[in-house]
N, C-alpha and C positions, 0 to 999 in steps of 0.2 A: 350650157355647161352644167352638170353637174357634179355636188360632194363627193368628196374623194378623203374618208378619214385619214388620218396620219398620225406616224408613230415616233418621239423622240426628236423633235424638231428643235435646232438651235434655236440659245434661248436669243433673241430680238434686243436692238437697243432699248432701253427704257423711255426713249418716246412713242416706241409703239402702242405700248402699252395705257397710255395719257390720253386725255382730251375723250374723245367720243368714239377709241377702241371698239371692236366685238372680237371676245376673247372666249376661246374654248377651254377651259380647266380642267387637267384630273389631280388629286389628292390620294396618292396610293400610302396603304398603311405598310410600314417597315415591317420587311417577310410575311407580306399579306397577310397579317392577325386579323381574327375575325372575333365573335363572341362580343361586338360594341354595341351594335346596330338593332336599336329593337324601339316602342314607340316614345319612348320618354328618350331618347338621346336624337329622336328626329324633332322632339317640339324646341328643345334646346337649340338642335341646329338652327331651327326653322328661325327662333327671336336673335339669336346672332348672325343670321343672315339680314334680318331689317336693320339691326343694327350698323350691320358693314354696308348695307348697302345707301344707307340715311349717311352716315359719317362720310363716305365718300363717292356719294352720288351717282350710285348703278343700278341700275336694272336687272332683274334674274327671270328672263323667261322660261328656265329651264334648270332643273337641279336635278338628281336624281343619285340618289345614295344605294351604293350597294355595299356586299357585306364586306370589302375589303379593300372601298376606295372611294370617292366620293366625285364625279361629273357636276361642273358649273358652267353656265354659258352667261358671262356679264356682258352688258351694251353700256359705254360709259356715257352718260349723261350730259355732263357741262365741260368743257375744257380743262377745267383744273380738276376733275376725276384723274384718277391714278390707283391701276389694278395690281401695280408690285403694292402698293401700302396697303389698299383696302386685301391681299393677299396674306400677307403679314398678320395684319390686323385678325380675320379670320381666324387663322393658324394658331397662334400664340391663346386667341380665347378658348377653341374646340379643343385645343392639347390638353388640358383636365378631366375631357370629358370622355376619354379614350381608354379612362383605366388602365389597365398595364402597357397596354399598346402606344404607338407612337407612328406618325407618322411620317414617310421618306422625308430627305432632307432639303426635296423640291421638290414641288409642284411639275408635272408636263404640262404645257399650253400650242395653240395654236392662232395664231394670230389671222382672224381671216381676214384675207386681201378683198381692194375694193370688188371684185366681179364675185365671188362669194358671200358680198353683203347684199345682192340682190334678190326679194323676198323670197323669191319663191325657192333659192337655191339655200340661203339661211335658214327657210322653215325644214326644208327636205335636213340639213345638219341636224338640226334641234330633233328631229323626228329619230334621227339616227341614233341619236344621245338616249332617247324615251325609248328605245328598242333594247337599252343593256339587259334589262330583266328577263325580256322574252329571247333572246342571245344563250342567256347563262342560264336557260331552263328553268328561271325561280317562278314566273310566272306562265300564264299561258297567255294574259293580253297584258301588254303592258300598263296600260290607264286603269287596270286594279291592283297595280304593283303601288304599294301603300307608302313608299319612301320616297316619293316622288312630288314635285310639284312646279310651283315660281314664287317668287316672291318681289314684289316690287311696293314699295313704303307707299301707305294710301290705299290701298287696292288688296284688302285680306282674303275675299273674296277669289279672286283673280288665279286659274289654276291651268295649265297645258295640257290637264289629263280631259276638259271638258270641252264639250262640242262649241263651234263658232270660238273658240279663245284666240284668235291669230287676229281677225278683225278689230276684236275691241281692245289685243296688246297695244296693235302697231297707233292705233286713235290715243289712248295712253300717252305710247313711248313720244312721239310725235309733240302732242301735248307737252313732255317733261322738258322734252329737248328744245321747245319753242316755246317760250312762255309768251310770247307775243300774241300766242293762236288764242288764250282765253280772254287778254286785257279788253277787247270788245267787249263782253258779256259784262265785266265787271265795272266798264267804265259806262254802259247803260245804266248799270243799276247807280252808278253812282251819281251820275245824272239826273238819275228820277228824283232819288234823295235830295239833292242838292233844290232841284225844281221845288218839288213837294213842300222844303224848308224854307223856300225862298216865297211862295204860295203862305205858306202860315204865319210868314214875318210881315207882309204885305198887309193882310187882313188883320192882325193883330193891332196895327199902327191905324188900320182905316178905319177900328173898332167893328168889324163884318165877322171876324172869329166866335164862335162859340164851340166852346170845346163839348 
């Protein structure tokens, strides 16, 4: 199977939307006003995006700003993630930042179903989304289209326009979603510590310690 963009889609009960979602966003500006979008209102977006995405635990593989509407692709993180509030949230912060502009009085979304979450059909989406620039004739490739990127809290670095980036998302996303997958690492090291300490109380009592 493959994506099959789509236009205007009912809007879904609000448990779609919860738990560990993968939601497609546009943000169109009311009577597509344009004149916002330049580098200083993309770093803004860019720290209100960690910000929405830290408050209510989402992932942004994929953003991409154009001059007269803004594309999100959230993957909800933990159960109690919720993309109507971290949506809200968003909205109400960026609406200052629009200057005269404003925009529509909803959001369109896409809620993809489970056979559309699988990778290789979610990456082909997300590729789709990176293609608006070279679409709308503003660029020639889109991964030099400069309003573009991801953001996921931890990972600054971390961008959709650079080579190998789908491998080291899904290792990430994977990671966010399972915190069980690092507690080995951490409970070795905690181990050592604990050994180590138990090691220098030993020796200390049996007077063999020299520091």
């Amino acid at each position: 199977m493959t994506f099959t963009p789509k236009s205007k889609l009912p809007r879904l009960g609000r448990e779609f939307y919860q738990g560990r979602a993968f939601v497609m966003w546009s943000h169109t500006m009311a009577g597509r006003a344009t004149g916002w979008l330049n580098e200083a209102f993309h770093l803004q977006f860019r720290e209100l995006l960690v910000h929405t995405c830290h408050r209510h635990e989402l992932a942004t593989p994929v953003y991409v700003l154009m001059p007269d509407h803004v594309h999100l692709v959230w993957l909800g993180l933990r159960e109690t993630s919720d993309q109507w509030l971290a949506t809200a949230f968003l909205r109400q912060h960026l609406a200052p930042r629009f200057g005269s502009g404003r925009l529509q009085d909803r959001a369109h979304d896409h809620v993809l179903r489970e056979d559309e979450r699988e990778r290789g059909i979610f990456e082909a989406a997300c590729t789709y989304v990176c293609h608006n620039p070279e679409r709308a004739a503003l660029t020639a490739a889109w991964r030099e289209w400069p309003y573009a990127g991801s953001v996921v809290p931890g990972y600054p670095d971390l961008d959709v326009r650079t080579a190998g980036f789908w491998p080291t998302f899904w290792k990430i996303y994977n990671r966010m979603v399972d915190p069980s997958t690092v507690v080995p690492a951490l409970t070795r090291r905690a181990t050592r510590v604990a050994v180590t300490n138990n090691i220098v109380a030993r020796s200390v009592r049996s007077g063999t310690f020299a520091p």
